[in-house]
C-alpha positions in Angstrom: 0.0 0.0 0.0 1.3 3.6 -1.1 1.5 6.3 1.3 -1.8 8.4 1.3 -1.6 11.4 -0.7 -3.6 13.6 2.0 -0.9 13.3 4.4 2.2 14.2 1.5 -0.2 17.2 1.2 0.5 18.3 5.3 3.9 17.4 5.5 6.5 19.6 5.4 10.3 20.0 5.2 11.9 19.7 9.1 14.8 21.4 7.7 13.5 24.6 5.9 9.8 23.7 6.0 9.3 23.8 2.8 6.9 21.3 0.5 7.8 18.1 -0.3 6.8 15.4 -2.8 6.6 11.8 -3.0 9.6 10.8 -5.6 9.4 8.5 -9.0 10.2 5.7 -6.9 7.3 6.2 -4.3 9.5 5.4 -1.7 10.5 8.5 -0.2 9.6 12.3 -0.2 11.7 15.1 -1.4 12.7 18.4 -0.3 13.7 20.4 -4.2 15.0 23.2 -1.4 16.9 21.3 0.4 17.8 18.6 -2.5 17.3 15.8 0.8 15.1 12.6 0.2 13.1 11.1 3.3 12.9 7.9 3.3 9.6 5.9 3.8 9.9 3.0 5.5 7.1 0.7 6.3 4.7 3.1 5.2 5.9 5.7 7.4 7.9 8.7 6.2 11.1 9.2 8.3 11.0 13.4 8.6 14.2 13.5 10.4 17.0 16.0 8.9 19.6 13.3 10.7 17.8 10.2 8.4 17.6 12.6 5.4 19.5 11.0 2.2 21.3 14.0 0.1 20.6 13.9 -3.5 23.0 14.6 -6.4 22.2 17.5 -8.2 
């Protein structure tokens, strides 16, 4: 099951808290500001700047 859309809709950012979006992959959310991916694991989105996975780019 995919992460509900309602709640990528509330969430924010914990960095700059700015919008994010779920990526291609559907397994994390992004931060374009930031250029950081959030994982999701087990359904949950990890929103912690510490977890945060630093794209290329």
């Amino acid at each position: 099951m995919a992460i509900n859309k309602d709640l990528v809709e509330i969430l924010a950012c914990p960095k700059c808290k700015g919008d994010v979006h779920l990526n291609e992959k559907g397994d994390g959310l992004v931060c374009p500001k930031c250029n950081l991916l959030y994982p999701i694991r087990e359904e949950i989105p990890v929103m912690l700047v510490d977890e945060a996975i630093k794209l290329n780019g």
